[in-house]
HTML snippet that shows the backbone in 3Dmol.js (N, CA, C, O; Angstrom):
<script src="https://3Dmol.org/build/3Dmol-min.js"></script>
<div id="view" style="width:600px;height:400px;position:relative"></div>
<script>
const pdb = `
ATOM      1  N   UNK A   1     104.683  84.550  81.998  1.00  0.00           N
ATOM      2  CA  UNK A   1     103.729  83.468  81.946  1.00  0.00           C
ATOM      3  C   UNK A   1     103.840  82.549  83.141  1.00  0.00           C
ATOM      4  O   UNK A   1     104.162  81.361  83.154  1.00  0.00           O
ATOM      5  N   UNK A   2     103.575  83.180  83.937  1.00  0.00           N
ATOM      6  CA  UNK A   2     103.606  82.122  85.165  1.00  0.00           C
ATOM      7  C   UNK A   2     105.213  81.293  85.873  1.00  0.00           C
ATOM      8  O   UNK A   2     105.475  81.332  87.075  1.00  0.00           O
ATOM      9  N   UNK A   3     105.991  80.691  84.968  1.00  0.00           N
ATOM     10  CA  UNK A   3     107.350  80.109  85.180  1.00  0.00           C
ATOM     11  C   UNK A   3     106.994  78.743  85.459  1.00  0.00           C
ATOM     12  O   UNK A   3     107.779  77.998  86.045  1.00  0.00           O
ATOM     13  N   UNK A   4     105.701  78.320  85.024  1.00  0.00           N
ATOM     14  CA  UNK A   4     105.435  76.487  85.397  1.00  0.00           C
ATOM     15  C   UNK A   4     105.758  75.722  84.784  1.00  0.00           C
ATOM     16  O   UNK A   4     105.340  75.705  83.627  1.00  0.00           O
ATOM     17  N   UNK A   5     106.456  74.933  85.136  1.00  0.00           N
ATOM     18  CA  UNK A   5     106.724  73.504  83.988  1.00  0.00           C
ATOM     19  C   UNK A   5     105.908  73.085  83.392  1.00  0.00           C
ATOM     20  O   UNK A   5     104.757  73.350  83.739  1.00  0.00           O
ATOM     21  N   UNK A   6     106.146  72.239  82.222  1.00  0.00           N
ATOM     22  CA  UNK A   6     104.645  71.861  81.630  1.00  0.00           C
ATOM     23  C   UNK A   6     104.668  70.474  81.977  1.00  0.00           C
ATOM     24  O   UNK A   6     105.810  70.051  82.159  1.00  0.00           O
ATOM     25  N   UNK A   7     103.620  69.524  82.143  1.00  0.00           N
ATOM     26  CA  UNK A   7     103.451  68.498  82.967  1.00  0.00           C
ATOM     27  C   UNK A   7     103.006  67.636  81.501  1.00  0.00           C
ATOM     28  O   UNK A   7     103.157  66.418  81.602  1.00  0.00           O
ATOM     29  N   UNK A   8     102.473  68.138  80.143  1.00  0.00           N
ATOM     30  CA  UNK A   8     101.947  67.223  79.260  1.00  0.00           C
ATOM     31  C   UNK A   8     100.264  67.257  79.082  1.00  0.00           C
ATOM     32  O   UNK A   8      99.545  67.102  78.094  1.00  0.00           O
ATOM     33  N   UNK A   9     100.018  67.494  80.297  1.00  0.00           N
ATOM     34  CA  UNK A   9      98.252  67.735  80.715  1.00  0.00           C
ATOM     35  C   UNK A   9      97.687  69.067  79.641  1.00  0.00           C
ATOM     36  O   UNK A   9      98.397  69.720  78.876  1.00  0.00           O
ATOM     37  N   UNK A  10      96.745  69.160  79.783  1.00  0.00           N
ATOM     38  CA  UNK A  10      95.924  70.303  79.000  1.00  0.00           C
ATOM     39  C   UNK A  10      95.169  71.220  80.379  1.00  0.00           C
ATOM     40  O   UNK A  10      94.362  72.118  80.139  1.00  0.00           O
ATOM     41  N   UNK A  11      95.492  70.911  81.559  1.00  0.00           N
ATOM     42  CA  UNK A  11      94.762  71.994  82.706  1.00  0.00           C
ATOM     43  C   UNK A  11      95.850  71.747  83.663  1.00  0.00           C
ATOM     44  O   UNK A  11      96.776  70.949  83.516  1.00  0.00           O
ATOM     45  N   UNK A  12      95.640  72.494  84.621  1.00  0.00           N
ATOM     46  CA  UNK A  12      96.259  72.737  85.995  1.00  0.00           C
ATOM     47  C   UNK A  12      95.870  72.791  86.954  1.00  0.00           C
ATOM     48  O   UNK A  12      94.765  73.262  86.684  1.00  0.00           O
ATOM     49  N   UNK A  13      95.882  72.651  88.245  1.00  0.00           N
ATOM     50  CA  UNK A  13      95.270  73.229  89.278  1.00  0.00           C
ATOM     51  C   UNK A  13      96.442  73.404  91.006  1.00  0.00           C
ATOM     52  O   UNK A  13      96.858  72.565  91.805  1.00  0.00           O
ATOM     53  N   UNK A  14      96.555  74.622  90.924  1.00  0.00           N
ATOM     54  CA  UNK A  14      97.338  75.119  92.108  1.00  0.00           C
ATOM     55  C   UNK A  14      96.842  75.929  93.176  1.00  0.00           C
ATOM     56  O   UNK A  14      96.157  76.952  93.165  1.00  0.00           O
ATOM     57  N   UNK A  15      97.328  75.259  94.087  1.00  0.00           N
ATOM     58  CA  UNK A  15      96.958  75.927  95.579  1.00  0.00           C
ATOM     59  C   UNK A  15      97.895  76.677  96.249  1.00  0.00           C
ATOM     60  O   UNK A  15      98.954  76.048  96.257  1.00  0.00           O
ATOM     61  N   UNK A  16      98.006  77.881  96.895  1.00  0.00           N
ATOM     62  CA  UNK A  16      98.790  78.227  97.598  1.00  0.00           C
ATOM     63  C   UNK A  16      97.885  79.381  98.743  1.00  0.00           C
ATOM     64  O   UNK A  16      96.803  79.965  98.703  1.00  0.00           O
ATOM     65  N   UNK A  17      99.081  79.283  99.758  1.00  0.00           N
ATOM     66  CA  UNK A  17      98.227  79.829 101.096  1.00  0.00           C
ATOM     67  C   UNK A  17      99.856  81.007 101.719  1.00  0.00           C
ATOM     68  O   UNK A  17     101.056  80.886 101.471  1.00  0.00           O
ATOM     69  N   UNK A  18      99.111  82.011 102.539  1.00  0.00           N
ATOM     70  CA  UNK A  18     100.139  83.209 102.477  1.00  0.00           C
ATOM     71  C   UNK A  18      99.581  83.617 103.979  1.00  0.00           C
ATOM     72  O   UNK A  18      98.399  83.637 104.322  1.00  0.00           O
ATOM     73  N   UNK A  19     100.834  83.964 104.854  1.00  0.00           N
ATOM     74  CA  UNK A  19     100.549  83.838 106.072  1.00  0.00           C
ATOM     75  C   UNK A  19     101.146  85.473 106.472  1.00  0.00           C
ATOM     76  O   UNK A  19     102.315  85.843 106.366  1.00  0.00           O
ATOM     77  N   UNK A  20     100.244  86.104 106.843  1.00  0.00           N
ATOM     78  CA  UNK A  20     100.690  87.537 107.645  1.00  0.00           C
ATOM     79  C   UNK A  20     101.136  87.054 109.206  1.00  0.00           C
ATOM     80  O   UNK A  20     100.479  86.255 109.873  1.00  0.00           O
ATOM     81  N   UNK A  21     102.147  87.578 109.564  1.00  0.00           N
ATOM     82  CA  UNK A  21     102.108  87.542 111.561  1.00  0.00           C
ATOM     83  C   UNK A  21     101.567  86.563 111.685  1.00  0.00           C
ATOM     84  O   UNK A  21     100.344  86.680 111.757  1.00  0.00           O
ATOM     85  N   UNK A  22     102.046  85.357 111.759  1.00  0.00           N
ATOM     86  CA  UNK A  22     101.922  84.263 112.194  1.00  0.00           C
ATOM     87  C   UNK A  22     101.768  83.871 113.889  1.00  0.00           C
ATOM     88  O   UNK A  22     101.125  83.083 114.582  1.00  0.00           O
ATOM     89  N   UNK A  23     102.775  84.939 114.066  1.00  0.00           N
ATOM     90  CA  UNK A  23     102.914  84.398 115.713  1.00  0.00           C
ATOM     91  C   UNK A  23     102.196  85.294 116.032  1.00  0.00           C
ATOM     92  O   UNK A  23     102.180  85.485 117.248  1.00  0.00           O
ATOM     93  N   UNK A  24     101.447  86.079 115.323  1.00  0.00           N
ATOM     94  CA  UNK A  24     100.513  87.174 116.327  1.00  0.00           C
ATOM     95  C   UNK A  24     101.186  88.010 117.466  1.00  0.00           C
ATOM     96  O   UNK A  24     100.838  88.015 118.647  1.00  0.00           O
ATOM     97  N   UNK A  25     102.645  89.012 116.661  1.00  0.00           N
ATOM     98  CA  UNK A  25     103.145  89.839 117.318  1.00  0.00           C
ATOM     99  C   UNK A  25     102.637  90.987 117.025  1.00  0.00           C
ATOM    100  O   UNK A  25     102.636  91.374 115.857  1.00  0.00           O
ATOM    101  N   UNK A  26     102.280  91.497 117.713  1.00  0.00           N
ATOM    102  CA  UNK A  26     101.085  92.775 117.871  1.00  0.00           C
ATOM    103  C   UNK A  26     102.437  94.222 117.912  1.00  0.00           C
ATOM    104  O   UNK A  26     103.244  94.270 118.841  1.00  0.00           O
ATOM    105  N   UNK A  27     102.444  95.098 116.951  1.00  0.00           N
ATOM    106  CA  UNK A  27     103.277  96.452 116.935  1.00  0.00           C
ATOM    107  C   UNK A  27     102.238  97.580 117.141  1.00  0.00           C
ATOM    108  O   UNK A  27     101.456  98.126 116.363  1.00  0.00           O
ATOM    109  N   UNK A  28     102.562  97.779 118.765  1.00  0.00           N
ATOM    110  CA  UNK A  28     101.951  98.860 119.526  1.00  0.00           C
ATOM    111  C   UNK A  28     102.258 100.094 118.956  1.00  0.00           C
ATOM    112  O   UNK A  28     103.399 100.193 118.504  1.00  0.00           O
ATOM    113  N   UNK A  29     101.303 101.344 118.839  1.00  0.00           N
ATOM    114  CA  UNK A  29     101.822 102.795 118.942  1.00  0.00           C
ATOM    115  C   UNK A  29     102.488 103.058 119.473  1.00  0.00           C
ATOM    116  O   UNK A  29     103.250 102.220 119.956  1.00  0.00           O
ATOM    117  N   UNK A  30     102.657 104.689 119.780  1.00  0.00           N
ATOM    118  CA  UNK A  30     103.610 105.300 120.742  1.00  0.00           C
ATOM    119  C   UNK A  30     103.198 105.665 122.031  1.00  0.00           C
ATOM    120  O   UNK A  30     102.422 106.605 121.855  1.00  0.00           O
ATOM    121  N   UNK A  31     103.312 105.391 123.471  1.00  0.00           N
ATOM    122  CA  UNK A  31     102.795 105.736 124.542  1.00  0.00           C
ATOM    123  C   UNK A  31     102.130 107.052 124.711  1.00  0.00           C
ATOM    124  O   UNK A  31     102.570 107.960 124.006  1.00  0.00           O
ATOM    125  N   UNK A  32     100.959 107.372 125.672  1.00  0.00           N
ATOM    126  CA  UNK A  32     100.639 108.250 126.071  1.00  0.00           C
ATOM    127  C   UNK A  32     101.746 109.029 126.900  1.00  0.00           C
ATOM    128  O   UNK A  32     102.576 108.508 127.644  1.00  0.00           O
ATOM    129  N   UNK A  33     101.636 109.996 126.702  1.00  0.00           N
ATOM    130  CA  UNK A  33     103.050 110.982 127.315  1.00  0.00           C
ATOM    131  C   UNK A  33     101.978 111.944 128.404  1.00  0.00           C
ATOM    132  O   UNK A  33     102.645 112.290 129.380  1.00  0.00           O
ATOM    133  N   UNK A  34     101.253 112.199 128.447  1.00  0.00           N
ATOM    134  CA  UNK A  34     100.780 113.027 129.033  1.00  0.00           C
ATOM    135  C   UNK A  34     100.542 112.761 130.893  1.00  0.00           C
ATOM    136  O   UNK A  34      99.575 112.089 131.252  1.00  0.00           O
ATOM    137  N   UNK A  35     101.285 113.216 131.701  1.00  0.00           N
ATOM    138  CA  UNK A  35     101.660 112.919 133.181  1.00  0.00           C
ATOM    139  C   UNK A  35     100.244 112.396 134.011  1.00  0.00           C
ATOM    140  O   UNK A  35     100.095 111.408 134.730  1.00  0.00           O
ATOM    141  N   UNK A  36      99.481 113.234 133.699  1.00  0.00           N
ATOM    142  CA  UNK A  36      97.848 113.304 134.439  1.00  0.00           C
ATOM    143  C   UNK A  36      97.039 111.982 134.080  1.00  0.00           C
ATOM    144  O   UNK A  36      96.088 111.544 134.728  1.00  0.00           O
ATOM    145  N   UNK A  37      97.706 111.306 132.685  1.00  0.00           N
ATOM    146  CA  UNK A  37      96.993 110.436 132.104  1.00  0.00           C
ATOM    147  C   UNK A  37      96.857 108.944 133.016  1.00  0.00           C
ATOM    148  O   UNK A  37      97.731 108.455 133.732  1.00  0.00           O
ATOM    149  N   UNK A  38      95.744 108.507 132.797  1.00  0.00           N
ATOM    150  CA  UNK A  38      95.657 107.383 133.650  1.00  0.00           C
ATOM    151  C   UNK A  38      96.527 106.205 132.734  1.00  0.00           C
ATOM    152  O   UNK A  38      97.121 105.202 133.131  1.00  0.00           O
ATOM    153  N   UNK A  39      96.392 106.624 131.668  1.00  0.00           N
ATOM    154  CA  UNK A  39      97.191 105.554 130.658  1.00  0.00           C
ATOM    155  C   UNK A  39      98.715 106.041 130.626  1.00  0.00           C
ATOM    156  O   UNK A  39      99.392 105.542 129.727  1.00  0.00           O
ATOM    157  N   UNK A  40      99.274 106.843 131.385  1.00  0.00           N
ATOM    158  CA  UNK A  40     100.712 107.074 131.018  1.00  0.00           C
ATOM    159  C   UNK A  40     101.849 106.214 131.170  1.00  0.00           C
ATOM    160  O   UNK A  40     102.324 105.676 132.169  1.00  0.00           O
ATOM    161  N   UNK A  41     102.293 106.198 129.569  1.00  0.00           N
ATOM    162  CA  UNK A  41     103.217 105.080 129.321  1.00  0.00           C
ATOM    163  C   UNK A  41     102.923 104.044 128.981  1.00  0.00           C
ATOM    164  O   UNK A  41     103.792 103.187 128.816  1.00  0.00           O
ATOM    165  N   UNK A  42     101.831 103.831 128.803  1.00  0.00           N
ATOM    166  CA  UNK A  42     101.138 102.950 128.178  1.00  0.00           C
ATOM    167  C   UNK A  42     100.323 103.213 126.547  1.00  0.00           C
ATOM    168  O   UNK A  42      99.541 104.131 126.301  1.00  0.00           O
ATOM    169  N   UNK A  43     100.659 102.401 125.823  1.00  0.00           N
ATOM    170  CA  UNK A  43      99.749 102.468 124.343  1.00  0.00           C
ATOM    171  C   UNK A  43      98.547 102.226 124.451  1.00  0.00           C
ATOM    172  O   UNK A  43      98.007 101.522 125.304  1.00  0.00           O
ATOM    173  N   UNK A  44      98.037 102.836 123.533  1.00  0.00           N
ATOM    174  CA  UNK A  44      95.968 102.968 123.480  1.00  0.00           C
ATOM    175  C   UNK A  44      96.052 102.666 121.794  1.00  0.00           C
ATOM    176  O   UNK A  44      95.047 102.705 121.085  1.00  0.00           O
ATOM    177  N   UNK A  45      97.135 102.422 121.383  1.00  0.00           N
ATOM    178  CA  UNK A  45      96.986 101.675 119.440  1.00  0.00           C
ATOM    179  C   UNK A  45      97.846 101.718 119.340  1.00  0.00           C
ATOM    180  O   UNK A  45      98.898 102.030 119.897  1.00  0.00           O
ATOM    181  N   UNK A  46      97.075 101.039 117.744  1.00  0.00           N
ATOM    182  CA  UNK A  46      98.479  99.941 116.871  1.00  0.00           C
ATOM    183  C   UNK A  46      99.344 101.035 116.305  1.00  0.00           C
ATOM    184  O   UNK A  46      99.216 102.258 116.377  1.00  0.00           O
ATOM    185  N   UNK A  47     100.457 100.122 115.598  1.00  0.00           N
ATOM    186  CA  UNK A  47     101.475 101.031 114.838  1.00  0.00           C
ATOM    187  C   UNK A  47     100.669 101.524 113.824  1.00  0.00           C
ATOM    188  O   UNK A  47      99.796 100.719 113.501  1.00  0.00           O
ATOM    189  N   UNK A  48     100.660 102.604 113.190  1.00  0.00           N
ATOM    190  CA  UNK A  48     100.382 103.023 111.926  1.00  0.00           C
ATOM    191  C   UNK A  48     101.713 102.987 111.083  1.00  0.00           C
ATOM    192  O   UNK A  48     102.800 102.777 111.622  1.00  0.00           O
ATOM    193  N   UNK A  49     101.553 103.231 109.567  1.00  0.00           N
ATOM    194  CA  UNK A  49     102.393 102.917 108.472  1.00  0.00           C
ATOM    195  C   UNK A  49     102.063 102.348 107.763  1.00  0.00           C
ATOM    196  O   UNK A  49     101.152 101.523 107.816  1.00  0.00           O
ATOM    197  N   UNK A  50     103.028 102.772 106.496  1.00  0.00           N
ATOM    198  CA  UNK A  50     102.469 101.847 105.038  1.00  0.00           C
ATOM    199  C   UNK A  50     102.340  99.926 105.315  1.00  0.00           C
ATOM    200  O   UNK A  50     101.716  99.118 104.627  1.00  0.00           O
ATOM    201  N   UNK A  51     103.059  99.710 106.381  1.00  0.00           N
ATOM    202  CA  UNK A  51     103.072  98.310 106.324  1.00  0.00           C
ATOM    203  C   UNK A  51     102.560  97.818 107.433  1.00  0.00           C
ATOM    204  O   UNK A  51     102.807  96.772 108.033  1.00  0.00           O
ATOM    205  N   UNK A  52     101.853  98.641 107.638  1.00  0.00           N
ATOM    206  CA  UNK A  52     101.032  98.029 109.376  1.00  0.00           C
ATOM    207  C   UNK A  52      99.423  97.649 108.806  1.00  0.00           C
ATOM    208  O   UNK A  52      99.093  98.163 107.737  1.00  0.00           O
ATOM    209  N   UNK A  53      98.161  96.509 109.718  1.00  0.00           N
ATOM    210  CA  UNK A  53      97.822  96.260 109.050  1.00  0.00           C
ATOM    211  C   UNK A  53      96.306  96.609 109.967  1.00  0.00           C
ATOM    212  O   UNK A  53      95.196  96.196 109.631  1.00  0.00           O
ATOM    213  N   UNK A  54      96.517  97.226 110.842  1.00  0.00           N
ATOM    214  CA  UNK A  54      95.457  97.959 111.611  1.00  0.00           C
ATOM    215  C   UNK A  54      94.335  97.495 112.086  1.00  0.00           C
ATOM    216  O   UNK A  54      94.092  97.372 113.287  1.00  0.00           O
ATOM    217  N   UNK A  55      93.363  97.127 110.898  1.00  0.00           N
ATOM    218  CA  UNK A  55      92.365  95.772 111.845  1.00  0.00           C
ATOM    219  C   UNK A  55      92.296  94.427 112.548  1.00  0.00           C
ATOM    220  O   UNK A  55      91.534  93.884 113.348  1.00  0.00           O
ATOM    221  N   UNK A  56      93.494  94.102 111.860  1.00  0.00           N
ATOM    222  CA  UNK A  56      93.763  92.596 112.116  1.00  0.00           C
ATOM    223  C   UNK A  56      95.335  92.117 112.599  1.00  0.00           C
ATOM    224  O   UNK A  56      96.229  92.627 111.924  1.00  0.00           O
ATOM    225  N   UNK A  57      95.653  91.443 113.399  1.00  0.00           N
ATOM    226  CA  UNK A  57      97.170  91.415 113.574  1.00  0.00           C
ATOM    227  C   UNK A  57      97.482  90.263 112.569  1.00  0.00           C
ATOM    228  O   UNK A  57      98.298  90.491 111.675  1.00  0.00           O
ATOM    229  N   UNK A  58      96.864  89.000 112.661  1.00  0.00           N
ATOM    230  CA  UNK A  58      97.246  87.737 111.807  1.00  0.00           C
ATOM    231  C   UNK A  58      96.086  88.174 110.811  1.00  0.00           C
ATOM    232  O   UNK A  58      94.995  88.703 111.023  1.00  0.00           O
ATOM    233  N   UNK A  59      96.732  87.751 109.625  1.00  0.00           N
ATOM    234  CA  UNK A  59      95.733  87.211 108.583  1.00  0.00           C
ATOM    235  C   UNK A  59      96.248  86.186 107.570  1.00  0.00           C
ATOM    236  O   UNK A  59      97.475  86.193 107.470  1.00  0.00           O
ATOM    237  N   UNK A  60      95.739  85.492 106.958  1.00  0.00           N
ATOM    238  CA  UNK A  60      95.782  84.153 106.322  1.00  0.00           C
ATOM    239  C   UNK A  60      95.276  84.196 104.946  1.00  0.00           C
ATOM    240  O   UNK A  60      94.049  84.118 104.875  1.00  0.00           O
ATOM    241  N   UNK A  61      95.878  84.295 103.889  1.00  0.00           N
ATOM    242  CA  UNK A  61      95.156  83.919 102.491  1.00  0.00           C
ATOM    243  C   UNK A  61      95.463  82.523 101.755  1.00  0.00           C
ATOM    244  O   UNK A  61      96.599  82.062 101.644  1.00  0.00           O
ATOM    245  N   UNK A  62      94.052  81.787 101.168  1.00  0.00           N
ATOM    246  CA  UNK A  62      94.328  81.139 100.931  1.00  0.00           C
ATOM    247  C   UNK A  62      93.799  81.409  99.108  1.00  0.00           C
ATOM    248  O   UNK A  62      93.154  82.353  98.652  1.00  0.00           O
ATOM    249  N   UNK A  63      94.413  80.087  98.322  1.00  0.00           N
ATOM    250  CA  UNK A  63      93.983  80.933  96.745  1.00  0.00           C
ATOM    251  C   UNK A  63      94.416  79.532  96.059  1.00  0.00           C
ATOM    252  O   UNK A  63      95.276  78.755  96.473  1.00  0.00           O
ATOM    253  N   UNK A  64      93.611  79.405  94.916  1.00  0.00           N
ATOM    254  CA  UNK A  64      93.295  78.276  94.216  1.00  0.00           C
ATOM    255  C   UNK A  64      93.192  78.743  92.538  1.00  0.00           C
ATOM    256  O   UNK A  64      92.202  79.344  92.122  1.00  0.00           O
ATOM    257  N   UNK A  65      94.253  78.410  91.725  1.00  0.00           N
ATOM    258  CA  UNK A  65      94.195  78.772  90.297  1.00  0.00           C
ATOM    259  C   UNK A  65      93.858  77.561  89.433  1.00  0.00           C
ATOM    260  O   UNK A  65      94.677  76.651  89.556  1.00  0.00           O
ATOM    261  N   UNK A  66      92.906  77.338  88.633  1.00  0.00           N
ATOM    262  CA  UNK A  66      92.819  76.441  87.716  1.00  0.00           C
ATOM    263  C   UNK A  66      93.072  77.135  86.470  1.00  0.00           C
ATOM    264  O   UNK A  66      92.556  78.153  86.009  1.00  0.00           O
ATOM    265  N   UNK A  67      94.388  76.021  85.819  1.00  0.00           N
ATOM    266  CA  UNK A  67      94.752  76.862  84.346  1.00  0.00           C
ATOM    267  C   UNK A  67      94.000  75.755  82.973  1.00  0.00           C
ATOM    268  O   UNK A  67      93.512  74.637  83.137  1.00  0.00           O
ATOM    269  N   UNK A  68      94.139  76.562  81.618  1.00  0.00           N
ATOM    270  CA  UNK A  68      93.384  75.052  81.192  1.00  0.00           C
ATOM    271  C   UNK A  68      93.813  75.773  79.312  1.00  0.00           C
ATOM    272  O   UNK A  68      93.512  75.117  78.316  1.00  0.00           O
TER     273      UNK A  68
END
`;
const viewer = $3Dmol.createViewer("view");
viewer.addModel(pdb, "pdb");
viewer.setStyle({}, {cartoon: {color: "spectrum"}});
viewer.zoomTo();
viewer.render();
</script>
């Protein structure tokens, strides 16, 4: 049930906000390997993985519960 104290009131209202990559550190792929490449050694994308977040580097949620 939530874990909230009870305040005496008959409603609630809570805010909370949730911050991905804040500093906007960007996790590059793995370099082009290929010698001829004009990009060699250099990344052309992001990390992939279960915890990578591919479209976006930062993202921000914000969320508002009224209990009653």
């Amino acid at each position: 049930m939530g874990g909230s104290a009870s305040t005496g009131r008959k409603y609630s209202l809570r805010f909370s906000i949730q911050a991905l990559n804040v500093f906007n550190n960007i996790n590059y792929g793995n370099p082009v390997g290929t010698l001829n490449s004009p990009y060699f050694n250099r990344s052309t994308s992001l990390a992939g993985g279960p915890f990578s977040m591919g479209s976006a580097a930062r993202r921000i949620f914000a969320q508002c519960s009224f209990s009653f």
